[in-house]
N, CA, C and O atoms as a GROMACS GRO file, in nm:
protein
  344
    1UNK      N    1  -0.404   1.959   1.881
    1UNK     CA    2  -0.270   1.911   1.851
    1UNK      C    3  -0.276   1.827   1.726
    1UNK      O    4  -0.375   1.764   1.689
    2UNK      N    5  -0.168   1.833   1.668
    2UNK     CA    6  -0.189   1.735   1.516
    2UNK      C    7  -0.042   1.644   1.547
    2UNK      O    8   0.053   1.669   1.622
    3UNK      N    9  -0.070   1.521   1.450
    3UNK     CA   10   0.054   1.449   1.487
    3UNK      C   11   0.191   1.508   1.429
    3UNK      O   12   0.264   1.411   1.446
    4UNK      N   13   0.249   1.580   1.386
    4UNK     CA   14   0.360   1.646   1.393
    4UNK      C   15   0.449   1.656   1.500
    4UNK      O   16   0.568   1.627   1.510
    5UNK      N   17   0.349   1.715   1.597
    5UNK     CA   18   0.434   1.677   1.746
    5UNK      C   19   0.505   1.504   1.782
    5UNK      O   20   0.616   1.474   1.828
    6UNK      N   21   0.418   1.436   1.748
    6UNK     CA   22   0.513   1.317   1.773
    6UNK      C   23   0.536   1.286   1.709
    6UNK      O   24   0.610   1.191   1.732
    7UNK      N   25   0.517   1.311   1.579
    7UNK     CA   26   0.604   1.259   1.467
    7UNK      C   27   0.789   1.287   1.493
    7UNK      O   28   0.888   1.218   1.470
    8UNK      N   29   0.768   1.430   1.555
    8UNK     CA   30   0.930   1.545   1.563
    8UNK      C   31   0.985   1.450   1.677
    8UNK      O   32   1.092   1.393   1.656
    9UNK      N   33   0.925   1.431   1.787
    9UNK     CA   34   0.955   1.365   1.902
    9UNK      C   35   0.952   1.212   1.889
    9UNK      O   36   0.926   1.152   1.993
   10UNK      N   37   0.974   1.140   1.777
   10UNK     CA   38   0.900   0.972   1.808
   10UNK      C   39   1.004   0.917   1.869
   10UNK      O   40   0.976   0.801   1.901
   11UNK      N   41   1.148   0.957   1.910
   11UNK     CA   42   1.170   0.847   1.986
   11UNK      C   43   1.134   0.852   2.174
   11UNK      O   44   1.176   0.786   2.269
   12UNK      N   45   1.056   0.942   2.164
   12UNK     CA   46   1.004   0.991   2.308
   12UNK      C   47   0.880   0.937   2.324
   12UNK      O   48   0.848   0.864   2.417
   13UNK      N   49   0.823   0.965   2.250
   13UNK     CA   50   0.674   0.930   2.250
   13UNK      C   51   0.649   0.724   2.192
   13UNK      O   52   0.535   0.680   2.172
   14UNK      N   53   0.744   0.656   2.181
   14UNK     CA   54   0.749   0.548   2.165
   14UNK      C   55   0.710   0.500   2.268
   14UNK      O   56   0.604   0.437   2.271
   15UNK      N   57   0.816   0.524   2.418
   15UNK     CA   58   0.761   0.470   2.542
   15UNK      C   59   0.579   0.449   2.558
   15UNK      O   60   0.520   0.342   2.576
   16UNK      N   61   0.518   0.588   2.543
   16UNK     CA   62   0.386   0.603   2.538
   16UNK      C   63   0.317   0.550   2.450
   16UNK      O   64   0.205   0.529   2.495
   17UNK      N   65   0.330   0.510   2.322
   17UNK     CA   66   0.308   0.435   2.215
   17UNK      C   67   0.337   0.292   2.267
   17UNK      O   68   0.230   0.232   2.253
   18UNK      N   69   0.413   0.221   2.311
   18UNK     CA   70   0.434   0.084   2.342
   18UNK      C   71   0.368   0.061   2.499
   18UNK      O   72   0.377  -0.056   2.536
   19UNK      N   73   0.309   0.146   2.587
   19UNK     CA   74   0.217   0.137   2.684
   19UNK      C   75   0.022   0.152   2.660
   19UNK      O   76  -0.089   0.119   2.703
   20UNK      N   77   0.085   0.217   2.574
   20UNK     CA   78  -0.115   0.189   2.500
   20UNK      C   79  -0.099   0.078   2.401
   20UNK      O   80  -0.206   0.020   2.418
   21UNK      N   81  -0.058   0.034   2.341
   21UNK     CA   82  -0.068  -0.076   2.272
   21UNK      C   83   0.086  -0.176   2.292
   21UNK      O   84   0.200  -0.159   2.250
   22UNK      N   85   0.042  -0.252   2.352
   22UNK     CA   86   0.161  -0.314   2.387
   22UNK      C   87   0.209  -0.491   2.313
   22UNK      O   88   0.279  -0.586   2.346
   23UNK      N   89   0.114  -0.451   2.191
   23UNK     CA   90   0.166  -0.607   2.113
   23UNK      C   91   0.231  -0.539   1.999
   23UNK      O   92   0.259  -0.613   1.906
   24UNK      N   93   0.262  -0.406   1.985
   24UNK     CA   94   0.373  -0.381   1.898
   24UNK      C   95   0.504  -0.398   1.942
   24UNK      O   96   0.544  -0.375   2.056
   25UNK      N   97   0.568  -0.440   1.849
   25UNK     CA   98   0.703  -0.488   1.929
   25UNK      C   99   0.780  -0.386   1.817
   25UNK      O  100   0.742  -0.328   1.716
   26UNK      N  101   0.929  -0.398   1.903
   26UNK     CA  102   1.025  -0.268   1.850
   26UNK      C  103   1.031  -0.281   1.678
   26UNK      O  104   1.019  -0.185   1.601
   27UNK      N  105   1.050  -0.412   1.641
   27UNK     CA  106   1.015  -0.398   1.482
   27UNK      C  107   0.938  -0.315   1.472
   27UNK      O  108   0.960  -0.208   1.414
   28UNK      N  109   0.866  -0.336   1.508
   28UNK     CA  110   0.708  -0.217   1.423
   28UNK      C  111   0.737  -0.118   1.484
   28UNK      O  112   0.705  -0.009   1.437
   29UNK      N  113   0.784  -0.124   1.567
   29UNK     CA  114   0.770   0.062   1.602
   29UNK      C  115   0.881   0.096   1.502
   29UNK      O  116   0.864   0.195   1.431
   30UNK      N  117   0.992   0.023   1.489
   30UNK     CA  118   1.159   0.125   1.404
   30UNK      C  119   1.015   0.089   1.278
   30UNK      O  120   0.937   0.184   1.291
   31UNK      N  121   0.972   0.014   1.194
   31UNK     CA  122   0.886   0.031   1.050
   31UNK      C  123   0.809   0.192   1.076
   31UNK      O  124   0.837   0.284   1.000
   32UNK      N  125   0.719   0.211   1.180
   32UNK     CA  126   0.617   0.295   1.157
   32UNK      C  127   0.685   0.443   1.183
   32UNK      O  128   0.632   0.545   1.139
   33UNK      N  129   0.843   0.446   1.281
   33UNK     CA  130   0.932   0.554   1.254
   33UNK      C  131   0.871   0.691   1.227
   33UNK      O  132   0.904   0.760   1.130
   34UNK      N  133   0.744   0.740   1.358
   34UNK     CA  134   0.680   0.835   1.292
   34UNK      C  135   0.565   0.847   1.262
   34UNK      O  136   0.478   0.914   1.316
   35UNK      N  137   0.560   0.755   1.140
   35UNK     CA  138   0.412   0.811   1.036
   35UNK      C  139   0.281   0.768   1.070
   35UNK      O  140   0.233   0.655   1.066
   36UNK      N  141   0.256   0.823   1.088
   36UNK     CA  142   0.121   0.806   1.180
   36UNK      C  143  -0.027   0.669   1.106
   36UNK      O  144  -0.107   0.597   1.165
   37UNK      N  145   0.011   0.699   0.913
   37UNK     CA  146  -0.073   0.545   0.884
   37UNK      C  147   0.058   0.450   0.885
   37UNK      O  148   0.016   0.383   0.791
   38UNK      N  149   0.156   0.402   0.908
   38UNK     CA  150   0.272   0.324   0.984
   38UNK      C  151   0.143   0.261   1.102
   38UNK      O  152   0.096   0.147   1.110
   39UNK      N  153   0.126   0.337   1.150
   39UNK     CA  154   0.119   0.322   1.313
   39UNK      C  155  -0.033   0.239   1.272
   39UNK      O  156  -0.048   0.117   1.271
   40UNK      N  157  -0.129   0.335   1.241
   40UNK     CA  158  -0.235   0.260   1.228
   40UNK      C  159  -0.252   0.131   1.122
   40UNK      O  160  -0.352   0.060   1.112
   41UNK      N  161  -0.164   0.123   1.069
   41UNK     CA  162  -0.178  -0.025   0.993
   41UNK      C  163  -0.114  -0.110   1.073
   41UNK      O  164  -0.108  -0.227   1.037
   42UNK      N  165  -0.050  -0.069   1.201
   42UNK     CA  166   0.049  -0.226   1.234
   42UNK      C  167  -0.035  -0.227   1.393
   42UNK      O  168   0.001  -0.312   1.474
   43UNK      N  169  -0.123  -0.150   1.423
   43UNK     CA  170  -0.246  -0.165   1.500
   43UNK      C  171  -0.374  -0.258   1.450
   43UNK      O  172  -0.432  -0.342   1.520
   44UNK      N  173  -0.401  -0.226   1.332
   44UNK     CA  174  -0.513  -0.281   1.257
   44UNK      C  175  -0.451  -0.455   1.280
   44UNK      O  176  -0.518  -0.541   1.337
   45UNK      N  177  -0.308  -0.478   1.222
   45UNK     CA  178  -0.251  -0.626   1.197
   45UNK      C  179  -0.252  -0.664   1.338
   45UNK      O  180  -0.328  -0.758   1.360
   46UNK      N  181  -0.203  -0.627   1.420
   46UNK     CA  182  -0.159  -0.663   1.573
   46UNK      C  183  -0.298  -0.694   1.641
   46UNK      O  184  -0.324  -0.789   1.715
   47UNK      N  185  -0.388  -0.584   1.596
   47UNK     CA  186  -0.500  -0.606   1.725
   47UNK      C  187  -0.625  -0.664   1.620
   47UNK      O  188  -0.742  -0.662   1.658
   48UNK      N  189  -0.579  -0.724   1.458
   48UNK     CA  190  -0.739  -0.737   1.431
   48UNK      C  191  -0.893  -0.646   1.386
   48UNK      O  192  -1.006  -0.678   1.350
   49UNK      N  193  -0.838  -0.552   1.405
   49UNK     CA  194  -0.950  -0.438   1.434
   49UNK      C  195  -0.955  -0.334   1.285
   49UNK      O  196  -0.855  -0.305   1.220
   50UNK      N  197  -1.068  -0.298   1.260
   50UNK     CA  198  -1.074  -0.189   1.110
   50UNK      C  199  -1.025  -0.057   1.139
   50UNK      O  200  -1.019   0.021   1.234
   51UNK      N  201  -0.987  -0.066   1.009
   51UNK     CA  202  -0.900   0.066   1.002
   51UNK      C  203  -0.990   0.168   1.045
   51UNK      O  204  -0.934   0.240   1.128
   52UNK      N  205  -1.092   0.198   1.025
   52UNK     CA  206  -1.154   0.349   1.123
   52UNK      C  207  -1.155   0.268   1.282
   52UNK      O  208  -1.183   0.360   1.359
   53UNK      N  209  -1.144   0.188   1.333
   53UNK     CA  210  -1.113   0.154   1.492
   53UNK      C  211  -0.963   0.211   1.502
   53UNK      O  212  -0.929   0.311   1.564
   54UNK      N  213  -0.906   0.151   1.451
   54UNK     CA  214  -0.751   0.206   1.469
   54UNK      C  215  -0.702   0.348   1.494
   54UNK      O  216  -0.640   0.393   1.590
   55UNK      N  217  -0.746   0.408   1.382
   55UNK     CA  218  -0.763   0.519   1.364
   55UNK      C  219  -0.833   0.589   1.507
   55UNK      O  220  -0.766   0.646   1.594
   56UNK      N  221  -0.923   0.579   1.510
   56UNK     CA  222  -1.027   0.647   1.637
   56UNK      C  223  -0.886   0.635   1.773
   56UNK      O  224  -0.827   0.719   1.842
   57UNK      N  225  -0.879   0.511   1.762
   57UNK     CA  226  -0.732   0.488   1.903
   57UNK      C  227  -0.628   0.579   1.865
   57UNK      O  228  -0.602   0.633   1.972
   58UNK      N  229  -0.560   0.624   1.788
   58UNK     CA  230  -0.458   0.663   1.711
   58UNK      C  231  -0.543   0.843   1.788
   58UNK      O  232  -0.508   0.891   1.896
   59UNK      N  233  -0.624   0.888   1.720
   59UNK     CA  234  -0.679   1.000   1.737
   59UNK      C  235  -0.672   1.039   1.946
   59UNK      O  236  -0.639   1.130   2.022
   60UNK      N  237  -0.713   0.935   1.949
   60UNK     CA  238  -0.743   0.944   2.127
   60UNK      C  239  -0.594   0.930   2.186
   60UNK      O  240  -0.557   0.982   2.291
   61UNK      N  241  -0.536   0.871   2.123
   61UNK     CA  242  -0.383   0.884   2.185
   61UNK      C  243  -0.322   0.998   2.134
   61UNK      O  244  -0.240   1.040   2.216
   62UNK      N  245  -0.328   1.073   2.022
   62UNK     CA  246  -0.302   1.210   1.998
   62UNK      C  247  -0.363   1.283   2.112
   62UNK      O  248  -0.291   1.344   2.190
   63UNK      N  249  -0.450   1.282   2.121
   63UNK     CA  250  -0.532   1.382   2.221
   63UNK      C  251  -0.444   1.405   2.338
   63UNK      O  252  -0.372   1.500   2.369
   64UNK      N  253  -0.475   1.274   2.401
   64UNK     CA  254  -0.406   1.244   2.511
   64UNK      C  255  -0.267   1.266   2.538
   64UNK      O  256  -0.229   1.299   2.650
   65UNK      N  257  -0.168   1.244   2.416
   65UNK     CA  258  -0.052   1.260   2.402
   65UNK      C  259  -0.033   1.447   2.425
   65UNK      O  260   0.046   1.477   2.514
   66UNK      N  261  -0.075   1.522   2.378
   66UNK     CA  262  -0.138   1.660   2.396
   66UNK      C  263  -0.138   1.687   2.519
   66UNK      O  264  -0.045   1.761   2.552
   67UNK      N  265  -0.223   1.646   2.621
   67UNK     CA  266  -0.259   1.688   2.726
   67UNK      C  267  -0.094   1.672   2.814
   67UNK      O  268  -0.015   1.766   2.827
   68UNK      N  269  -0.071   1.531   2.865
   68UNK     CA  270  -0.008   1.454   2.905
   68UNK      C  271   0.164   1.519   2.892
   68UNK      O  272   0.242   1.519   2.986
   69UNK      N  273   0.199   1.578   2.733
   69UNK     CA  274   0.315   1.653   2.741
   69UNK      C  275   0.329   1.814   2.724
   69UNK      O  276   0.426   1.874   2.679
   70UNK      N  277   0.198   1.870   2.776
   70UNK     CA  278   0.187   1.999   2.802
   70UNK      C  279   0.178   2.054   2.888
   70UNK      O  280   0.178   2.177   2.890
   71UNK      N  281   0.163   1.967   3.009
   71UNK     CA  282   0.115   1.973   3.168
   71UNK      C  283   0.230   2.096   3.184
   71UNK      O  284   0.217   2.215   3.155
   72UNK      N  285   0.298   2.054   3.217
   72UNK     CA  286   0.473   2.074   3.278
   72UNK      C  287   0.510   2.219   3.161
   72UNK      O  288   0.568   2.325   3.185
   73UNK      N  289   0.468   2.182   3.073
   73UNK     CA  290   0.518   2.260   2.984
   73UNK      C  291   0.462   2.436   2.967
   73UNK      O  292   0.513   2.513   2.886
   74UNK      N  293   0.359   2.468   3.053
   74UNK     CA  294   0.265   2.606   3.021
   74UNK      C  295   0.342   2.703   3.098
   74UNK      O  296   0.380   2.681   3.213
   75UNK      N  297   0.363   2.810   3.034
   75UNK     CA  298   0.419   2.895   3.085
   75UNK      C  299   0.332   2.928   3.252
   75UNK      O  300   0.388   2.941   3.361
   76UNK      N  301   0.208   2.933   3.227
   76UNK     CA  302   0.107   2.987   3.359
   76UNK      C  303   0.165   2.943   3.473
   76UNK      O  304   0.197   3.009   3.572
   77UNK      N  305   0.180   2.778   3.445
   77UNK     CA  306   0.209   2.712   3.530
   77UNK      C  307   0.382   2.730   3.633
   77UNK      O  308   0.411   2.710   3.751
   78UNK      N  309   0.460   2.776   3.508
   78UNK     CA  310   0.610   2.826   3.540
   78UNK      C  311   0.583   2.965   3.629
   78UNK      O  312   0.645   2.995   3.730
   79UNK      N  313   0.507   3.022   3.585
   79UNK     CA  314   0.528   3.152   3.694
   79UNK      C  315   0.446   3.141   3.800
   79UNK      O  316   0.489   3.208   3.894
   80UNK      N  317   0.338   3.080   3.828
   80UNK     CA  318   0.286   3.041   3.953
   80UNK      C  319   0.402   2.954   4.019
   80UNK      O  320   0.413   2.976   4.140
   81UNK      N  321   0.479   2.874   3.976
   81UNK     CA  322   0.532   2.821   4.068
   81UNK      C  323   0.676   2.862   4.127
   81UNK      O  324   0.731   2.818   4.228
   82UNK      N  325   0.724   2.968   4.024
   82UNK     CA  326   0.830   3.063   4.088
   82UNK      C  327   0.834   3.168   4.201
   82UNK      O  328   0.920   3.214   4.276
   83UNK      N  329   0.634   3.195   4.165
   83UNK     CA  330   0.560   3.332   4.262
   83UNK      C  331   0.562   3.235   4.405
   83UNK      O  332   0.588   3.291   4.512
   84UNK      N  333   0.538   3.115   4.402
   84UNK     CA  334   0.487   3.020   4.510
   84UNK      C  335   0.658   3.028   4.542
   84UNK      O  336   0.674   3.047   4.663
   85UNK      N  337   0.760   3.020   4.485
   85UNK     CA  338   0.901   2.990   4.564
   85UNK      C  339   0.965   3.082   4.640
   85UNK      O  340   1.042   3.058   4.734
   86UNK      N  341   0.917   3.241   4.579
   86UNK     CA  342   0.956   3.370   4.644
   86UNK      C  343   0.912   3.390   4.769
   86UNK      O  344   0.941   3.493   4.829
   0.00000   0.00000   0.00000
């Protein structure tokens, strides 16, 4: 997955963004609006930490962000559970 997906989706993926890092406050989230070095520079300020740390978190929450809004979403999963309703 690449960040595009939440870039298209950020006011969805904010909730999930403000539960993994939760000393960003809504300022910074309306500043970072998206852009993914937004995000990792107001991580780096908030938490202290170097920009390849940030980054690495940023990457792992992509990942995760991936998994997490595809569950529900696989077709496989839609027709097993229509075959299971018949």
């Amino acid at each position: 997955m690449n960040w595009d997906r939440i870039e298209g989706n950020w006011t969805q993926a904010v909730g999930k963004v403000k539960e993994r890092w939760v000393k960003l406050t809504d300022d910074d989230l309306d500043v970072i609006a998206g852009e993914r070095d937004q995000l990792v520079g107001a991580i780096q300020a908030r938490y202290g930490i170097a920009k390849e740390a940030a980054e690495e978190q940023v990457e792992e929450f992509v990942m995760a962000y991936d998994v997490e809004s595809t569950d529900d979403g696989r077709p496989e999963r839609k027709r097993a559970h229509r075959a299971g309703k018949s």
